[in-house]
Structure formats: structure tokens, C-alpha cells
C-alpha positions as CSV (number, residue, x, y, z in Angstrom):
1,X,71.2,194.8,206.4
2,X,72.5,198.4,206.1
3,X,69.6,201.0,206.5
4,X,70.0,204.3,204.6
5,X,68.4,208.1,204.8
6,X,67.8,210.2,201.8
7,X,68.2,213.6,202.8
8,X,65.4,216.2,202.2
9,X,65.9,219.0,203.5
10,X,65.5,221.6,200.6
11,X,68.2,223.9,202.9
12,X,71.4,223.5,203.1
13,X,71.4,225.1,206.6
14,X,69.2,222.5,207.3
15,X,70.9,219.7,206.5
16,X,73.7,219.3,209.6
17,X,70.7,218.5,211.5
18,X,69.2,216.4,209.4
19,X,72.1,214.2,208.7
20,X,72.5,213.9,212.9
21,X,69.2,213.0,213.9
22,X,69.3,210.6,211.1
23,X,72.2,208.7,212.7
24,X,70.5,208.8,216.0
25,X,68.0,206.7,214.6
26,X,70.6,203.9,214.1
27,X,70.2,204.9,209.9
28,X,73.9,203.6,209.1
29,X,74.1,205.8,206.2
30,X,72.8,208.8,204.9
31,X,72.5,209.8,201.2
32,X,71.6,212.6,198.4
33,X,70.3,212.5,194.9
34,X,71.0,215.0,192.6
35,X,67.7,216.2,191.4
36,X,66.9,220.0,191.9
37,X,70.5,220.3,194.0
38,X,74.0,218.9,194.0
39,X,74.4,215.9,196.1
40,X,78.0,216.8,197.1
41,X,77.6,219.6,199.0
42,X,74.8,218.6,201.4
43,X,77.2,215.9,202.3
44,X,79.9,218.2,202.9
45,X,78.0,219.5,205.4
46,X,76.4,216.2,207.0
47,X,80.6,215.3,207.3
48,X,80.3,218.0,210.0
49,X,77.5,216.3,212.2
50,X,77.8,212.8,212.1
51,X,80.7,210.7,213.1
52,X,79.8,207.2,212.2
53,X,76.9,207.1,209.0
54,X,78.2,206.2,206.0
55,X,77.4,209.3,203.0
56,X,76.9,208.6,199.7
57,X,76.0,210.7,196.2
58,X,72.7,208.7,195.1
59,X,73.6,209.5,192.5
60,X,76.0,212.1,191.2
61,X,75.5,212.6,187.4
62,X,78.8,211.3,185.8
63,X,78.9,213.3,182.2
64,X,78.6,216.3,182.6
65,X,81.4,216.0,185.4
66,X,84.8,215.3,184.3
67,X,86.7,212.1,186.1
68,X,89.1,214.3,187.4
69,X,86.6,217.1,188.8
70,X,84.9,214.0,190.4
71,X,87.5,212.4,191.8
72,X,89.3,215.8,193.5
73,X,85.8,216.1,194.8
74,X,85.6,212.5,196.1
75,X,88.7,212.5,197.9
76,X,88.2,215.9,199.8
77,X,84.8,214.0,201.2
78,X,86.6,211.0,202.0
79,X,89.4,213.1,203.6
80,X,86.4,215.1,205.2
81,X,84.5,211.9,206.8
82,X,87.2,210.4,208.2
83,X,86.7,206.9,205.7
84,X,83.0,207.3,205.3
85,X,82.6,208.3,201.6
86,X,80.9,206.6,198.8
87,X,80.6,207.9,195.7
88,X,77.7,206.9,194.0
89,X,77.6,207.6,190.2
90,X,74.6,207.8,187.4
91,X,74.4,208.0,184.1
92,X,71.1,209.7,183.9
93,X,69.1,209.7,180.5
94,X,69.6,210.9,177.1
95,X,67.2,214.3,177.4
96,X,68.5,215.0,181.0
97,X,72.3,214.9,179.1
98,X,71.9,217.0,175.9
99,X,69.4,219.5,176.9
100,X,70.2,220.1,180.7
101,X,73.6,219.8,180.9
102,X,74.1,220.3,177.2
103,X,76.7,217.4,177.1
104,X,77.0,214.5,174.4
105,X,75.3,211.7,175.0
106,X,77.3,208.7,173.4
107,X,77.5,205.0,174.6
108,X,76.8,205.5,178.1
109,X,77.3,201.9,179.0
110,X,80.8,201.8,177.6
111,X,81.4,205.6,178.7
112,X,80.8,204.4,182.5
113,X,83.2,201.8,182.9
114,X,85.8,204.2,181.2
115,X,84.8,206.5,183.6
116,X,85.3,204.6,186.6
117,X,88.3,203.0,185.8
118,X,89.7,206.8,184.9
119,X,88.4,207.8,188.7
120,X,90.4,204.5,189.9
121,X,93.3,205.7,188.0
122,X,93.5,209.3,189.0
123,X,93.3,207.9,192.4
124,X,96.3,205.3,192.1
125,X,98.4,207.9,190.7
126,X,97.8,209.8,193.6
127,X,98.7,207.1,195.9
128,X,101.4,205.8,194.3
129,X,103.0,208.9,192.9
130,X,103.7,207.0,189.6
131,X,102.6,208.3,186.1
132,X,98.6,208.9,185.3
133,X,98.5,207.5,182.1
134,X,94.8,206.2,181.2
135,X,94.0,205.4,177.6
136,X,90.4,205.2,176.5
137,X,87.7,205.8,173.7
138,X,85.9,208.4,175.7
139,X,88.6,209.5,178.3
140,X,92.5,210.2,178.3
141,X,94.5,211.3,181.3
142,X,98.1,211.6,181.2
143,X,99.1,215.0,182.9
144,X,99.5,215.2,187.0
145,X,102.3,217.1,188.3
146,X,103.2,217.5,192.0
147,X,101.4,220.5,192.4
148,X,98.3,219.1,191.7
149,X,98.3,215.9,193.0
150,X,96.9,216.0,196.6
151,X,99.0,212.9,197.5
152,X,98.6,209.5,198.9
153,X,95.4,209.7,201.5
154,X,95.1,208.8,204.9
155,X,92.0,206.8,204.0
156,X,92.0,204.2,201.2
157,X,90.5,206.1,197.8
158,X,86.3,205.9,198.5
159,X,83.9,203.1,197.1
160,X,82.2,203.7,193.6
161,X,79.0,202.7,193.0
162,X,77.3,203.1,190.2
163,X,73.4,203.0,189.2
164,X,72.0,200.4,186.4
165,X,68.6,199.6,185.0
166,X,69.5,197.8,181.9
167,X,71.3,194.8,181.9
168,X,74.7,196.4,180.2
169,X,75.2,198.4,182.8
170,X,74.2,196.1,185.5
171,X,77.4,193.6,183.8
172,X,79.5,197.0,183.9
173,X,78.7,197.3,187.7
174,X,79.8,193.9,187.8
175,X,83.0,194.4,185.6
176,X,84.5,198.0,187.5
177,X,82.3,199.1,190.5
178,X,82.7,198.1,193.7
179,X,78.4,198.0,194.5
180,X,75.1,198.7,192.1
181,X,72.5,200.9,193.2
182,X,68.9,200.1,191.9
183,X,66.7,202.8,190.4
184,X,63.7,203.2,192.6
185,X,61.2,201.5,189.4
186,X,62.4,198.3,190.2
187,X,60.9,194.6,191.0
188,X,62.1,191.6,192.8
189,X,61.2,189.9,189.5
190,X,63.7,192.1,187.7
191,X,66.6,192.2,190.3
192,X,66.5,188.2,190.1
193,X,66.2,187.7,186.5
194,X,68.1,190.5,184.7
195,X,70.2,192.7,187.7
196,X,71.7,189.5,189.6
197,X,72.5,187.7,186.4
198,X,73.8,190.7,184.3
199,X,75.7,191.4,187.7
200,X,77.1,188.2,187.4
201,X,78.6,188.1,183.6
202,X,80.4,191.4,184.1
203,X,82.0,190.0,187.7
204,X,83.1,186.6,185.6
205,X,84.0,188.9,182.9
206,X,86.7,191.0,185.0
207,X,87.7,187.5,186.8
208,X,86.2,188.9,189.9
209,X,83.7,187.8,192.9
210,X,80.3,189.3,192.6
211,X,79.7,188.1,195.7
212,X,82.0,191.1,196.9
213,X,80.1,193.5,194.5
214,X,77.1,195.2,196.8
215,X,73.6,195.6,195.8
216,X,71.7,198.2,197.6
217,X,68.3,199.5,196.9
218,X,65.1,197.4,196.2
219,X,61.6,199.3,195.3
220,X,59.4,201.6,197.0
221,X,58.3,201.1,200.9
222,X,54.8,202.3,202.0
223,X,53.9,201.9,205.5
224,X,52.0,203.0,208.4
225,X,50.1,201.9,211.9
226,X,47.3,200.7,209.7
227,X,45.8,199.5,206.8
228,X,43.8,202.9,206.0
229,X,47.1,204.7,206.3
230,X,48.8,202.3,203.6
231,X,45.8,203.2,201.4
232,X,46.6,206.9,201.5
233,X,50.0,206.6,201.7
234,X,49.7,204.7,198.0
235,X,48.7,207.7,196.3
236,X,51.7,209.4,196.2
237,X,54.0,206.2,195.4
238,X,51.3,205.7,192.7
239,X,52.3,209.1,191.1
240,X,55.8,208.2,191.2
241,X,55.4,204.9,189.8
242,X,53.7,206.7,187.0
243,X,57.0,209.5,186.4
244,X,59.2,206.8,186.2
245,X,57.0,204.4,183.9
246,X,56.7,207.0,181.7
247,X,60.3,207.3,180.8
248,X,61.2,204.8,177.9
249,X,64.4,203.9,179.3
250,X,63.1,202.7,182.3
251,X,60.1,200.5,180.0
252,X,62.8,197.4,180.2
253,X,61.6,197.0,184.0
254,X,58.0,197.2,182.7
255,X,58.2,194.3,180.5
256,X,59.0,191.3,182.7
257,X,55.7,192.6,184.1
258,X,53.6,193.0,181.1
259,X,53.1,196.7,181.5
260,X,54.9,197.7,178.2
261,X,51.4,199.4,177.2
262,X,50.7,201.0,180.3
263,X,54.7,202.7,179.7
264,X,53.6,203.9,176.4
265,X,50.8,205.4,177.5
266,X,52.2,206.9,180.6
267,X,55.0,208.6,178.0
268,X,52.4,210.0,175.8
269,X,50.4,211.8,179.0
270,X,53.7,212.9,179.9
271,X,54.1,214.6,176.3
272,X,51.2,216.6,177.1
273,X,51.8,218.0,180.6
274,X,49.5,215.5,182.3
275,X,51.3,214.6,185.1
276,X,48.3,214.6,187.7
277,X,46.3,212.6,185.5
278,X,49.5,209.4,185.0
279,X,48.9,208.3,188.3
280,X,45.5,206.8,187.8
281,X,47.1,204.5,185.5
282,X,49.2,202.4,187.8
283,X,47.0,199.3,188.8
284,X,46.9,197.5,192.3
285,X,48.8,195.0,190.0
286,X,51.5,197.4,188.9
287,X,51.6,199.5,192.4
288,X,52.4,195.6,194.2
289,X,54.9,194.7,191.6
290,X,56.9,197.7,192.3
291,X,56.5,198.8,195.8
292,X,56.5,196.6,199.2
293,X,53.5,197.4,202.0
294,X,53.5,196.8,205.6
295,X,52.3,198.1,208.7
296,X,55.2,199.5,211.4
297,X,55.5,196.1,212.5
298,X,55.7,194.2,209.0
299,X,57.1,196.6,206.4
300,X,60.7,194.6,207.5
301,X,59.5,191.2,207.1
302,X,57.6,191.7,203.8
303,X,60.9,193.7,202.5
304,X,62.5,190.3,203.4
305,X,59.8,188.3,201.7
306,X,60.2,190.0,198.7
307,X,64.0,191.0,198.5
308,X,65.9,188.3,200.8
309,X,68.7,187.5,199.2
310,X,68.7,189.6,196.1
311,X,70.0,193.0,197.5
312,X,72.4,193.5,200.4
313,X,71.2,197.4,201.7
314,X,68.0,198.9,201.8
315,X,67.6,202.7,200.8
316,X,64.7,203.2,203.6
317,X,62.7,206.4,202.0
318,X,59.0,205.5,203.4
319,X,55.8,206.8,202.3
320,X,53.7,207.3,204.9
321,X,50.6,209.4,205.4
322,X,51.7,209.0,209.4
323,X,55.8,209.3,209.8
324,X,56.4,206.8,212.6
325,X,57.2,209.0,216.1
326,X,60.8,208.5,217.1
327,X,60.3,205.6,219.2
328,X,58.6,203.5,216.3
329,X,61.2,204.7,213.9
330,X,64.2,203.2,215.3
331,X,62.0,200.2,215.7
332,X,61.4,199.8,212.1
333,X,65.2,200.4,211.5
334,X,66.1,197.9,213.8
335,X,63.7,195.6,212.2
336,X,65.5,196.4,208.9
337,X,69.2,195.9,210.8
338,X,69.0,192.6,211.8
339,X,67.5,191.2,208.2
């Protein structure tokens, strides 16, 4: 199973270093979200210090981005990597849309799989050299001259991944990208019964194999060297559990679980600026359904007790009161490797 990094460096000067010890751990790739800094250009510079990690966006936001801005972007990384680029797209939710980026928010589901067929189009044209003509609702491309076509590549165009919580977008995964990436609020429970499935219908839908289509993610991962560490470390995934709940797009994952109430509630403290209070709301109950615990030694085996079989990578951000020493770290990714 492929192990990934999420890097956290808050400095960019920081990152090349990051990105290289991360590999010398035996992490086979390394990845950014795009939260309070661009995901692009922390990769950029981890492209400079590692020679064998795959890098991804996790996520880059897709709307407020045209196609073509993300796929010149795209290419220059997969030029840049030598092969090792994967962009990873998000649709991210309807607040985030109008009022940060102050873009329109209109059928995302549908939007996305225009949007990554645009990026695969854009991308054959530039391979090919024949006409960019793509035709849809949301996007139209029909203009690229010589001049600003960069010309066929000598790596293939990069993988696109996109991220899904509701079950449209899991079948548009299945229909255009070539892997899904799970939001961190996620349950074995809901991968099996709603991702997998939903995964499945879009795959039959665009006569493809979604056995071919990669899953990577799967919940949150506490662990340390014992069981009063794992007891601390829960605090903080707690809290996080709580952000996410508290979002109503995410409250489809809460259902399966009964926590619908719990989502509601977790929305209205949010309303108020009560984020240090939502945390207290997420039960032992909730806290096990989304999150796998383990020691050093058995984080990898309960990951595999509780994911086997429904997701193909692991994005391996622990909380841990302890971080493992060097030693125990490439242990634990070892452990995760050979899943």
C-alpha cells in the first residue's frame, strides 16, 4: 500500500527539506492541501529534493482556477518531477466558493467532470497538436495556437484525482478521474456502502474498470508507544472531527452512523464562534467510527482491519502526542508498505 506525507511546514524555505527527509522515510509520496497556502508551489519546490516520491495537490481547489491555468500548471510539475505529478482536484464547499474566492457556485458535481475532461482535452491537444475543441455546459475551449501550446511532453499528461464525499461525485470519480481521494471525515462503513458502490456506477457508466480507478485515503490515525499516549493524542482528532461534523455537507457521512443530531449541533456552535467548546461533542462512539487507534506496533494492522480492501493508499498524517523517533517511523511505514 502506498504511504503518503502531508507537508507542514508553514515555510516555503522549509519545505525542500521537508519533502527529502520525508522520502528517506520510505513515504512513497508526499502531498499538500490548499488550506491557508497554495498546494502548487510547495511542490515545486519538493520537485527540487526528492527524486523518487510521488507529489500530489490534496487538493487544489478547481473553480476558482480555470482548466487551462490548471493544466499549464500541471504539466510544468510533471515536466518538473521527472513523471511524478498528480494532480489532485477539490471541489470545496459552497461558502468557501462565493465568499472566498468570490466565484459561482453552480452544479459542482456536473461542473467537475466537465472540468476534468477540459484538463484531459487541453492536454491531448497538446500532445497531438490537433484542434482543442471542448464543448460543455460550464466550460468551452476552442482557441490554442502554436505559441501557446507547450507541445507534446516527455512524460505522459499527470494523473487526476479528484476528492468526493457524496455519492455523485464519488460516480463522477468513477466516470472521468483516474483515482478518488477521501475527505479525512470518513468511515469504513461509508467507503463500503456509498464511496465503493457510487465508485462503481460511474466506472460502468463510462464502460470503464473501476478496478483501475485508485482509492486513497481512509480516516484519521492516532497512535503512540502506549495506551496513555493514544488518550491524549485523541484530543486533538476529537476537535477535528468536530470542524468537519459541523459542516452540513459533510452530514451525509454522519448519517450511516446515526450522528445527524450531533452534526446539527456541531453547525450551530460553529455559528457562534464556539470552536473550543465542538470538541466535547464527539463521543468515544463517534471518535472510533471515524478514526483508527493503535500503538507503534498496531496502528498498521488495525488500519487493515478496518480498511482492507476498501481503499488502495493510505494518506499517513498521525496524531500523536509522542512522534515516533526516526527509527520507529520507518517502521510504521514499512508496516503500512507491505499491507
Amino acid at each position: 500500500m502506498r504511504v503518503t506525507h502531508r507537508l507542514a511546514s508553514q515555510s516555503l524555505a522549509a519545505i525542500p527539506a521537508e519533502a527529502a527527509w520525508a522520502e528517506a522515510m520510505g513515504y512513497e509520496a508526499i502531498s499538500k492541501n490548499e488550506t491557508a497556502h497554495d498546494s502548487f508551489i510547495p511542490l515545486t519546490l519538493a520537485a527540487t529534493s526528492t527524486t523518487r516520491a510521488m507529489l500530489q495537490t490534496s487538493v487544489a481547489i478547481a473553480f476558482p482556477r480555470s482548466p487551462m491555468i490548471a493544466a499549464y500548471t500541471a504539466r510544468d510539475l510533471q515536466d518538473l518531477s521527472k513523471g511524478r505529478f498528480r494532480l489532485g482536484l477539490g471541489t470545496q464547499v459552497k461558502g468557501h466558493i462565493e465568499r472566498r474566492f468570490s466565484t459561482s457556485w453552480e452544479s459542482p458535481g456536473p461542473r467537475l467532470r466537465e472540468y476534468v475532461q477540459a484538463l484531459k482535452s487541453i492536454w491531448a491537444a497538446w500532445e497531438t497538436g490537433e484542434r482543442l475543441d471542448y464543448q460543455g455546459k460550464h466550460y468551452q475551449f476552442s482557441l490554442m495556437t502554436p505559441f501557446f501550446s507547450p507541445g507534446s511532453g516527455e512524460y505522459p499528461p499527470p494523473p487526476v484525482f479528484t476528492a468526493a464525499v457524496n455519492a455523485y461525485n464519488c460516480q463522477v470519480a468513477g466516470e472521468v478521474a483516474d483515482g478518488l481521494m477521501l475527505h479525512s471525515l470518513t468511515s469504513p462503513e461509508y467507503v463500503r456502502d456509498v464511496v465503493r458502490p457510487a465508485l462503481a456506477r460511474g466506472a460502468e457508466r463510462a464502460g470503464r474498470d473501476a478496478g483501475n480507478i485508485t482509492v486513497s485515503g481512509g480516516g484519521f490515525l492516532i497512535t503512540g508507544p502506549n495506551k496513555v499516549s493514544l488518550r491524549a493524542a485523541q484530543a486533538e482528532v476529537r476537535r477535528r472531527i468536530a470542524f468537519y461534523a459541523s459542516t452540513r455537507t459533510y452530514h451525509s457521512v454522519l448519517a450511516p452512523h446515526g450522528f445527524e443530531e450531533i452534526g446539527q449541533r456541531l453547525h450551530e456552535m460553529s455559528l457562534r464562534g464556539e470552536w473550543g467548546e465542538m470538541g466535547e461533542l464527539v463521543s468515544d462512539e463517534m471518535l472510533h467510527a471515524f478514526a483508527v487507534s493503535g500503538e507503534y506496533d498496531e496502528i498498521a494492522g488495525e488500519f487493515a482491519k478496518r480498511y482492507g480492501g476498501l481503499v488502495d493508499e493510505a494518506s499517513f498524517t498521525l496524531y500523536s502526542e509522542q512522534p515516533p523517533n526516526e527509527v520507529e517511523l520507518r517502521r510504521i511505514i514499512r508496516d503500512f508498505r507491505d499491507l
